[in-house]
N, C-alpha and C positions, 0 to 999 in steps of 0.2 A: 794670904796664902793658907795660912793653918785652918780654919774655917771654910774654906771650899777647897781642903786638899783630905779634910773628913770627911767630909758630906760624898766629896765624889769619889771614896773610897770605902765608902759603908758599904753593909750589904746590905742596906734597906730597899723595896722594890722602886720606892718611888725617887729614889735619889740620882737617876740618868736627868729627870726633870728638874730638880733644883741644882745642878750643875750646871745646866744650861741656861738654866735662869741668872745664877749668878754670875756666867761669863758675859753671857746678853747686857748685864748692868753692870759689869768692870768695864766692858768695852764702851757702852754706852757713858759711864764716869768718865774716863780718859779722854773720849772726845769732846765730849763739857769741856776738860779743864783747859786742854788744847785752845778751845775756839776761845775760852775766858782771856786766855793768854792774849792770842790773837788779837781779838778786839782791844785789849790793854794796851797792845804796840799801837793800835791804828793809831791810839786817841793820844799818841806821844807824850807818855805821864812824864815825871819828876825820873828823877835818879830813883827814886824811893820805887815808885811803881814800874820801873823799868826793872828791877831786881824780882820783884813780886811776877810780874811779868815773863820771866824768866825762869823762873821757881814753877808754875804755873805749866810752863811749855813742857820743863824736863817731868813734873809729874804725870803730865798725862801722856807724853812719848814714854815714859820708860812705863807705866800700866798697859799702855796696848802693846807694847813689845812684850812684855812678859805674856798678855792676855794667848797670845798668836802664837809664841814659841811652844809655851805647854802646850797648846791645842797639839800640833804640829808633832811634838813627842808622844802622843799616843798613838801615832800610824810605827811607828819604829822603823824607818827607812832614812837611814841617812842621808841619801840624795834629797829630802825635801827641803833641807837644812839647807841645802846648795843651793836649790833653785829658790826657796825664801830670799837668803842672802844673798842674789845675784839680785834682787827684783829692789832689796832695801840699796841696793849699790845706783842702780840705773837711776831709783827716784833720788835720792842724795846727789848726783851727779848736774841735775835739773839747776838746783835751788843758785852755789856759787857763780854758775854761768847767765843767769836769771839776775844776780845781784852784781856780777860783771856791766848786764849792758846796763843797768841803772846808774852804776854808776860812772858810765862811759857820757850818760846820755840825763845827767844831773838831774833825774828822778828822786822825791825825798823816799827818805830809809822807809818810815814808817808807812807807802805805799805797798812795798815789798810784803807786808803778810797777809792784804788780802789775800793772795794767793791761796797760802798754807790755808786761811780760817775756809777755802771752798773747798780744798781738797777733803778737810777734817768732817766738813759736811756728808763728803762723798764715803770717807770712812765709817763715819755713823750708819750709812745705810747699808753700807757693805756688813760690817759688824751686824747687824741684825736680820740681814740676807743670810747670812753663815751660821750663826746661833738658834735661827728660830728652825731649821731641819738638822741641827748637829747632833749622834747621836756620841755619849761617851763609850769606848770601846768597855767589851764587858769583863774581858782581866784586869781591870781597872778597881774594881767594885768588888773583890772578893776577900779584899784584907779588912781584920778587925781590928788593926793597932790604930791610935788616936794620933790624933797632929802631931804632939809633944814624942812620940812612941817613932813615931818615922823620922822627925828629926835627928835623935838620936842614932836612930841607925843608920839613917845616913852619913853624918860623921862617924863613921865606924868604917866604911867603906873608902877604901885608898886609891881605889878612880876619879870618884865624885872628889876627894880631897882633893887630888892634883887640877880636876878641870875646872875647881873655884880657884887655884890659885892662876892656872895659865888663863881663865876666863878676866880674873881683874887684870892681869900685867897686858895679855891682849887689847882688851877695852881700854884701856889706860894709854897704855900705846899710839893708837889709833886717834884717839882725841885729845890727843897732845899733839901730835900732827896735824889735825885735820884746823883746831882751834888756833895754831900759832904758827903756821904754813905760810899763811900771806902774810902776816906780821915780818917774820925772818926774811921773805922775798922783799918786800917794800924796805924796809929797813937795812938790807945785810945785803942783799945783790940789786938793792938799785931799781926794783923792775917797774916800770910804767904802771901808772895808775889804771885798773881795773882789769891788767896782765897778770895778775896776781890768783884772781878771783876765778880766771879762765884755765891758769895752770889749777889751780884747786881741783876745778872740772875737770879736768883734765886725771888725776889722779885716781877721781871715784870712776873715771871710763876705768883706767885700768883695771880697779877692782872689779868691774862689774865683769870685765873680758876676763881676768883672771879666774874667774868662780866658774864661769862658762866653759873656756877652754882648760883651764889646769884642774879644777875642782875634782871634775868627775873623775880623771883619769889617775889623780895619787887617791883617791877613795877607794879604788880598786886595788891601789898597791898596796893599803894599809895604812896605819895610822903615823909611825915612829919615824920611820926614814924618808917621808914626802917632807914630814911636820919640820925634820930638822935642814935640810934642803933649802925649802923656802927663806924659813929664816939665816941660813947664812947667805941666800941673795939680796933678803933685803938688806942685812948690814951692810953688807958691800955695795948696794947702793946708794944707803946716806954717805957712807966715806965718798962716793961718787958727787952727792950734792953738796959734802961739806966742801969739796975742792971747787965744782962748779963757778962762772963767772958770770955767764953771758945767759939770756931767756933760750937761744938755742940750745945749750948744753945743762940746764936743769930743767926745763921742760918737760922732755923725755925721761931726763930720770927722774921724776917726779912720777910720769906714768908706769914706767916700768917697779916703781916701788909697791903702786898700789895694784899691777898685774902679780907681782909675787906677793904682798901681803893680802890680796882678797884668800884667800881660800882658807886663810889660817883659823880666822872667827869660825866661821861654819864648822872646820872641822873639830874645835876646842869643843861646841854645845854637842856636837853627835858624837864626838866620846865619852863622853860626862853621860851621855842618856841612854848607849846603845848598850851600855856595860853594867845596867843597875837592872836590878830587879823590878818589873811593870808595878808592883804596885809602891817602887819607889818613885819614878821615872816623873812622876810630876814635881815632888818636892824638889827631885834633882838639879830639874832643868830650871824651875823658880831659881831657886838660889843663882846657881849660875849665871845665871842671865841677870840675878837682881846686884851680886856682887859684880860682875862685869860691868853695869851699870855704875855704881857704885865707886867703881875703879875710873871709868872714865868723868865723873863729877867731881872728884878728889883731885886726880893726876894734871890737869889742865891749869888750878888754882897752885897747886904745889909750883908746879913747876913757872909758874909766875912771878912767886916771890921770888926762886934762884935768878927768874934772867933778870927780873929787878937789879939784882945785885952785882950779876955777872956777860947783864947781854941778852941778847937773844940770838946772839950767835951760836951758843951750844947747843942749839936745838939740835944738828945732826947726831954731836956726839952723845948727848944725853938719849935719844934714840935708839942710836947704836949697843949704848952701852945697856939698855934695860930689852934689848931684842937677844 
């Protein structure tokens, strides 16, 4: 980031061109490492390469996410945020219902990421369809502070501080649920094998309806009293799933969690970006999204050694208690 957060903020002429260049080959890196990954699962390695494998996928998802969000922060409209994060909802919504019928229909695991290594394919060309006519906006390119000089002031600024701290607890959030969801179901309510997989699906619909229908309309209201809203539905809905018994009665609220928590992501990046200064708004939204990131790679493992210790029964309330 510090290196093509100078370059594309010089005011040198030719630097619209190596901005482009260098997003052309982050993006192009990230789906390298994606498909490395990919291929790793086909060839079902050791535990050792399953880990490698793994490390592999989350580097090159979390570089073209960052690659895509900046892009995205230089138009300064916060509805794009919406409509990104509706579209990152519908494809995540794909995948659990996709590893549902595999494993309804005793498909092995490791068939499961052809999938992903084609799409990643289709992302490379896309990534180079977008990069090779992208121009970077030109309030972009008119500050002379260096990498180290923007960091700086960016910690200095009490927006950007709040929306890396509600961007980790959000991400964290998020894939703590999403990674121990069917765990808690199969284990805690009993649910039929590959009912789990479909509730999951089930959950990123809502999100993806949530971003759609609720999004745009507290975006308009403002940022403060949508943001706190949402989140007292969601807690009151994990209290709803912690009580829950039966697949008819966590189902739904399974869905309706992630119709009240979609809009909340989207709207944590487009305050952190819409409040900073344009020739901060890159460094901004990096971090953000990189500590978000960050948050969600952490919070998943943490919270594994508690249910180690105490279950994985508290996933609601541990939910509850960090919304």
């Amino acid at each position: 980031m510090g290196s093509d957060g100078e370059l594309s903020l010089s005011p040198q002429p030719h630097v619209t061109k190596i901005h482009n260049e260098l997003s052309f080959c982050k993006t192009q890196f990230a789906c390298a490492l994606y498909a490395a990954g990919c291929l790793t699962m086909v060839a079902r390695p050791p535990f050792g390469g399953l880990v490698a494998a793994l490390g592999l996928l989350g580097l090159g998802g979390g570089l073209l996410d960052v690659c895509v969000i900046t892009t995205l922060a230089h138009y300064e409209d916060g509805k794009l945020f919406l409509v990104v994060y509706t579209l990152f909802s519908i494809g995540s919504l794909i995948a659990p219902f996709v590893i549902g019928l595999y494993v309804r229909n005793g498909i092995p695991w490791h068939v499961y990421y052809w999938l992903p290594l084609a799409i990643t394919l289709l992302l490379a060309l896309s990534g180079f369809l977008l990069f090779a006519n992208h121009v970077q906006k030109l309030d972009d390119v008119h500050s002379h502070r260096t990498a180290f000089g923007r960091l700086k002031q960016v910690f200095r600024v009490p927006v950007a501080l709040l929306g890396f701290f509600m961007a980790a607890t959000s991400y964290s959030m998020l894939y703590i649920l999403v990674n121990w969801l069917p765990t808690y179901l199969l284990r805690v309510k009993h649910a039929p094998d590959g009912i789990a997989q479909f509730e999951l699906s089930g959950f990123w619909t809502g999100m993806a309806s949530g971003r759609l229908l609720v999004a745009y309309p507290t975006h308009r209201m403002g940022n403060r009293l949508p943001y706190f809203c949402l989140l007292c539905m969601v807690a009151l809905l994990y209290g709803v799933l912690w009580l829950s018994c039966t697949v008819s009665q966590h189902a739904p609220t399974i869905f309706f969690v992630g119709f009240f928590y979609g809009p909340i992501t989207p709207t944590v990046i487009s305050l952190a970006s819409i409040r900073v200064p344009p020739s901060l708004k890159s460094a901004v939204v990096s971090l953000t999204t990189g500590l978000g990131l960050m948050g969600s790679a952490a919070a998943p493992l943490v919270f594994g050694q508690v249910a180690h210790l105490y279950g994985v029964r508290i996933l609601p309330p541990v939910l509850r208690a960090e919304t």
